[in-house]
Every structure is written in structure tokens, then in C-alpha cells.
VMD Tcl script that draws the C-alpha trace (Angstrom):
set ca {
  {112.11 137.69 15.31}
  {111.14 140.41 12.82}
  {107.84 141.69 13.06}
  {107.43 141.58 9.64}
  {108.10 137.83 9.51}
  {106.46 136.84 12.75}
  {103.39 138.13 10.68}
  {104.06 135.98 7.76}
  {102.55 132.88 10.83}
  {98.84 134.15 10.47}
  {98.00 130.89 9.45}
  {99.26 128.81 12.48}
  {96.79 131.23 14.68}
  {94.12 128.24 14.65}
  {96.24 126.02 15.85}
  {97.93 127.36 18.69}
  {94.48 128.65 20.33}
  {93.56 125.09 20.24}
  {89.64 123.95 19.69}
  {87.90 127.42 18.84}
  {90.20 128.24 16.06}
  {90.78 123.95 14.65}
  {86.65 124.85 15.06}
  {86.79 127.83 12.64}
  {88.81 126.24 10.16}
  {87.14 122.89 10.76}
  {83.90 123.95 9.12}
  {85.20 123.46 5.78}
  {85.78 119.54 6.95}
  {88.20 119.13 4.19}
  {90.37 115.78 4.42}
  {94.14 115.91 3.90}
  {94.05 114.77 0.58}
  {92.14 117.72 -0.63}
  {94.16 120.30 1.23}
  {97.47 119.09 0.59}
  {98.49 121.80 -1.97}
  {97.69 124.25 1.36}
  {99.73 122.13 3.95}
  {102.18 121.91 1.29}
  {102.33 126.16 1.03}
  {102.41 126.03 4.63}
  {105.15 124.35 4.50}
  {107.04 126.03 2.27}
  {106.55 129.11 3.88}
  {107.91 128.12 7.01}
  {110.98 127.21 5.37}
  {111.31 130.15 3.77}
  {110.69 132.08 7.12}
  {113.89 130.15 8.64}
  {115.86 131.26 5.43}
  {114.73 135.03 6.01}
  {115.29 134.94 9.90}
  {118.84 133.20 9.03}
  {119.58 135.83 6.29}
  {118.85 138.72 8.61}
  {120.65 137.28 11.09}
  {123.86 137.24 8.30}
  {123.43 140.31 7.31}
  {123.65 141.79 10.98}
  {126.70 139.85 11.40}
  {128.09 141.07 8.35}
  {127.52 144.83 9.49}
  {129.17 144.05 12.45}
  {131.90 142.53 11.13}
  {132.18 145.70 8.78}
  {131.96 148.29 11.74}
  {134.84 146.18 13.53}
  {136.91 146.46 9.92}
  {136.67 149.84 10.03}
  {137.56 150.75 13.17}
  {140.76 148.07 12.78}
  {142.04 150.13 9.67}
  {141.56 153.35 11.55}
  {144.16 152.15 14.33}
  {145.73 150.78 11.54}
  {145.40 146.88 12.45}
  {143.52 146.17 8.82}
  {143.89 146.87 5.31}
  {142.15 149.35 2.70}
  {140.74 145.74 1.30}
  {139.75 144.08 4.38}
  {137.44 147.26 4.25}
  {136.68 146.95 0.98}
  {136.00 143.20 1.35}
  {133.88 143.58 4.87}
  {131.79 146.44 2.64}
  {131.40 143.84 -0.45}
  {130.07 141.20 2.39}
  {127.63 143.13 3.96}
  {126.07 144.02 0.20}
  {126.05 140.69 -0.83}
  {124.48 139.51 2.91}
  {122.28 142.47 2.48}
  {120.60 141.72 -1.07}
  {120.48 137.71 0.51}
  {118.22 139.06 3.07}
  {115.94 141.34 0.77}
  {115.54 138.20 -1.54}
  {115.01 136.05 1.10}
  {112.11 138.61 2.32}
  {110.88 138.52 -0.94}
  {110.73 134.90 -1.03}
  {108.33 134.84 2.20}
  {105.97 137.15 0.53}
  {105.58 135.42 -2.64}
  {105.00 132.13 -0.47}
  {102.37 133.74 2.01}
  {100.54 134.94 -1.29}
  {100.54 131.21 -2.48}
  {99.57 129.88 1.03}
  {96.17 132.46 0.49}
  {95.89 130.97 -2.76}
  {96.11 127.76 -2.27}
  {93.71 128.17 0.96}
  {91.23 129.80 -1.37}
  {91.55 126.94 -3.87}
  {90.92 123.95 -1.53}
  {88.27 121.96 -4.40}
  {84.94 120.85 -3.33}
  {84.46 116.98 -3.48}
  {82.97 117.23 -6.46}
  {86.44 118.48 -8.17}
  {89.71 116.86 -8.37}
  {92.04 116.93 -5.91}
  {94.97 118.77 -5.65}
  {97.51 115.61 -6.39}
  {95.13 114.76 -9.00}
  {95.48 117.92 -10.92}
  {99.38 117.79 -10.47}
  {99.38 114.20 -11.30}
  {97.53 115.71 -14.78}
  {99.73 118.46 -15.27}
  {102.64 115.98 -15.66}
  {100.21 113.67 -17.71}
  {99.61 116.49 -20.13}
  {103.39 116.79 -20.41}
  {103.72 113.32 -21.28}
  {101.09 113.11 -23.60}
  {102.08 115.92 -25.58}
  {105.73 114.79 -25.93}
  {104.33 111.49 -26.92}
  {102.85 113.09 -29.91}
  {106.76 113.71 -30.76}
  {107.92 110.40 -30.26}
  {104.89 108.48 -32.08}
  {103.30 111.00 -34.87}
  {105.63 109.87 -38.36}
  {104.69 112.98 -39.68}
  {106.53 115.59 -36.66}
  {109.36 112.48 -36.05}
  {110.70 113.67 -39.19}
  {109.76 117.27 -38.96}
  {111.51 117.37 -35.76}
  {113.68 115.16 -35.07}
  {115.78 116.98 -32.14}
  {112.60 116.47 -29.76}
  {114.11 112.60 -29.76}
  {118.21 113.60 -29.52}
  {119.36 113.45 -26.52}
  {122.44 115.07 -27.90}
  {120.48 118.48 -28.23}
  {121.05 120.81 -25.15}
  {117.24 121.56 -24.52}
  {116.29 118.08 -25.20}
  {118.49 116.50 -22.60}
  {117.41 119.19 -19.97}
  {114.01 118.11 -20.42}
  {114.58 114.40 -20.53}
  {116.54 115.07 -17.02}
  {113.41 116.79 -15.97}
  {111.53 113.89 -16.91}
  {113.48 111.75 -15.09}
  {113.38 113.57 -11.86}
  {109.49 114.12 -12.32}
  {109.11 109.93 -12.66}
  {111.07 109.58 -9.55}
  {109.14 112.18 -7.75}
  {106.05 111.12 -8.58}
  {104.24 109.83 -5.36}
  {102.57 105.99 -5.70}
  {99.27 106.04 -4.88}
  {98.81 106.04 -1.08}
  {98.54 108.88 1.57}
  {101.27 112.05 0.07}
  {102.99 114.14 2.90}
  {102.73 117.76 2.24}
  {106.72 117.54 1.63}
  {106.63 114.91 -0.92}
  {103.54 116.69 -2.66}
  {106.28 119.87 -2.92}
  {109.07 118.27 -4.60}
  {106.50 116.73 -7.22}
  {104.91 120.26 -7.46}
  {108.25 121.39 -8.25}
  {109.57 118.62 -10.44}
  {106.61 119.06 -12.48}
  {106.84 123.07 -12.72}
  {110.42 122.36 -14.13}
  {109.15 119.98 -16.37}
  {106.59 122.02 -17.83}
  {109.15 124.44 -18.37}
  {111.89 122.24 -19.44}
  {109.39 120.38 -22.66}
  {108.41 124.30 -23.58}
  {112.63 125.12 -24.09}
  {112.74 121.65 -25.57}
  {109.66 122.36 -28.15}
  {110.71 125.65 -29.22}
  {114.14 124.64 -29.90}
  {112.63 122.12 -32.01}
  {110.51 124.30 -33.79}
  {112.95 126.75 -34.00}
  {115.90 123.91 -35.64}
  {113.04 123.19 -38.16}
  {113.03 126.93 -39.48}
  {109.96 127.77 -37.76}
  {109.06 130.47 -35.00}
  {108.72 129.50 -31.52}
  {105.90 127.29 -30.51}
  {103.29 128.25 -28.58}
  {102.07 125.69 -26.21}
  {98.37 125.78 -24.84}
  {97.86 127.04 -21.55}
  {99.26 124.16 -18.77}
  {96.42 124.09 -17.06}
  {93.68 124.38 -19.46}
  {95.22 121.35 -20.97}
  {96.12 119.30 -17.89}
  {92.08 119.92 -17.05}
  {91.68 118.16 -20.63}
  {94.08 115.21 -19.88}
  {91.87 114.63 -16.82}
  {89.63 113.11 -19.17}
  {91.42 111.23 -21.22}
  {91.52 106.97 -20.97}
  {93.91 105.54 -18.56}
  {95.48 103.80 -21.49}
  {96.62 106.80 -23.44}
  {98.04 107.62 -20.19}
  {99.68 104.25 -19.78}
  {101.25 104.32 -23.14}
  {102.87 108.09 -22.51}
  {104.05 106.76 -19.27}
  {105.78 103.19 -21.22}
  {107.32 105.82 -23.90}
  {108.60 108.33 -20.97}
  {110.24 105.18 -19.27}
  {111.86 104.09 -22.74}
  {112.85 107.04 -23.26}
  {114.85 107.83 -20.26}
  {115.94 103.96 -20.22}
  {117.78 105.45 -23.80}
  {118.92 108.48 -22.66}
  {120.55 106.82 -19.57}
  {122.12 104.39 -21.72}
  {123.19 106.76 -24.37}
  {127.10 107.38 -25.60}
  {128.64 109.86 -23.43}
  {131.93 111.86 -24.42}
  {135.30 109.71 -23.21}
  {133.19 106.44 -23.00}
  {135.28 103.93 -24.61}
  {134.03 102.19 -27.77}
}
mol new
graphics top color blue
foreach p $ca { graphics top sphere $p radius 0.5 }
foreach p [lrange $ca 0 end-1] q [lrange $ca 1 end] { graphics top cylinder $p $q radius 0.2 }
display resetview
């Protein structure tokens, strides 16, 4: 293994010395629920260790494969383009591998971070704040589907029809579905709602602006996600019910909506 990657498991130290270092750790007595966003880190990074490992491994094949090429066309077994193509390989194995590298750094980065960030009892857990992220989403879209005044002033936030609006109302589907019931949340499960949120978010921002932007207005600026997922926190679990009901409508719609070569 590269020692550059085989450095990337600093965090699994505790574990494989057994007692002293589960001891270490251990004084923070966290339960799972509360480092989950960390477990979760954890285990994206060791995915993305495999994918660097495997993309090294590529690209050496790849510059073997070139260095056989070669010497093939200089006995004359192989083409100026099986070069040519062996040489285009290798690059595109080559740039896999620095992305994938890239990849493991920005994940041991969040795996500090997210270490760092394990809340206190006294603050919400880290499903809870994800769980309020896509709340916020929810509740500001609702403001779209419900507020007379911005249903007429714009109207593409409710056509499915409209590019941006139908990515997001995919993204809202897939964040529903992700969306763990209550009950214990494996670290993986907590990752593809972490994700299907983060493409949410970014998926009602396109959606917005396009809006905003058919209506003859500049771009809109959204608040900050977090600042106002911290504010949804608060809000009563019947707003919260309501922009749940008008998400499922919604997507019951979409689903159901005229597609092009359906038959009348």
C-alpha cells in the first residue's frame, strides 16, 4: 500500500491497539447516535482509500501496458496508434489516480471535522441537524407552493416541465426515500441521506434562481443552509408535518405527470 494512503488510517490506531487506545477515545463516552456523522466520515474514507489503492494499481498497469506497446512497435508487432492509444490510457489512468488521491484528502479533512464536531448532549445530534437541513428545504419550498402572492410571481417553482424544477423534485424524491425512520441509523445509511440532502440543497437553490430569474429578477440569494436549518430546529412539528404532506403531493404529481410519447 502507499505510504501516503496507509497514513490516511490514523484513525483506526485506537482500535487495533485494543483497550488503551478504545480508553483514549472512550473518555469522550459519546453514544453512536451522536457520533454518527464521524463513523459515517470514517466510512467514507475507507472507501475512498480502496478507490485510490485500485486507481494506483490502474495506473501501474496502464504504464506497463504502455512500456510493452512500445517496445511491440519498435520490433514492429504494434501500430503508431496502439502507442498512441496505450499513451492516452496511461493519462487518463493517471489523472484517475491523482483525483482519486485527492478524494482521500478531502475525506480525511472531513473525518477531523466531523471528530471535532461530535455535539455535547446538550446539542442536537448529528441526524437531527441533517434531518433539519432537509426540513429547512421543505419548508422553504412550501412557501412556493402555499404563499398566493409568489404562486403567481413564480409559477415555474410548481412546473414540473421546467428543467431545474424537475431536478429538484427528483432530488426530493430521492431525499424522502433516503430519509432514515426513526430507529438506530447505520453510519452507511446516515451517508446516503447526508448526500441526498447536500443534492437537495443544491438542487431547490438551481430551482429558485431559475425561478427568480424566469420572473425578470436577479438570482436569489438563499440564507445560509445551516443558519437556517438551526432555525427550523425550532419550529412546531406541525409546520413540519404540513411541508412533509405538500413534498409527498408534490412528488405523487410529478410522478403522475404527462410524459412525452404517453398516449392520450
Amino acid at each position: 500500500m502507499d505510504p501516503l494512503l496507509l497514513a490516511e488510517f490514523w484513525w483506526a490506531a485506537p482500535a487495533a491497539v485494543g483497550a488503551v487506545g478504545a480508553g483514549a477515545w472512550g473518555v469522550h463516552r459519546v453514544n453512536a447516535e451522536r457520533r454518527l456523522a464521524y463513523d459515517a466520515a470514517k466510512l467514507e474514507l475507507r472507501a475512498a482509500i480502496a478507490e485510490a489503492i485500485s486507481a494506483q494499481n490502474a495506473a501501474r498497469v496502464a504504464k506497463t501496458d504502455l512500456t510493452r506497446v512500445s517496445a511491440d512497435r519498435a520490433a514492429s508487432r504494434a501500430s503508431l496508434d496502439d502507442v498512441n492509444r496505450a499513451r492516452r490510457d496511461l493519462q487518463t489512468a493517471q489523472r484517475e489516480a491523482k483525483a482519486a488521491a485527492a478524494a482521500v484528502k478531502a475525506l480525511r479533512a472531513r473525518v477531523t471535522a466531523a471528530r471535532a464536531e461530535i455535539p455535547p448532549r446538550s446539542e442536537p445530534t448529528p441526524l437531527e441537524r441533517l434531518r433539519a437541513q432537509h426540513d429547512t428545504v421543505l419548508v422553504r419550498w412550501m412557501q412556493y407552493e402555499t404563499d398566493p402572492a409568489r404562486m403567481i410571481a413564480y409559477p415555474t417553482m410548481s412546473d414540473g416541465h421546467v428543467p431545474e424544477t424537475a431536478a429538484f423534485l427528483s432530488a426530493l424524491e430521492r431525499a424522502q426515500e433516503s430519509r432514515p425512520a426513526p430507529g438506530k441509523v447505520t453510519p452507511a445509511e446516515y451517508t446516503a441521506y447526508r448526500l441526498s440532502v447536500v443534492r437537495l440543497e443544491r438542487a431547490f437553490d438551481d430551482a429558485e434562481q431559475a425561478a427568480h430569474i424566469a420572473a425578470g429578477e436577479r438570482p436569489a440569494v438563499g440564507p445560509g443552509w445551516q443558519d437556517a436549518a438551526q432555525q427550523v430546529i425550532t419550529l412546531s412539528a406541525d409546520v413540519l408535518d404540513r411541508a412533509a404532506a405538500a413534498a409527498a403531493s408534490a412528488i405523487a404529481a410529478w410522478r403522475d405527470r404527462p410524459r412525452p410519447g404517453d398516449r392520450p
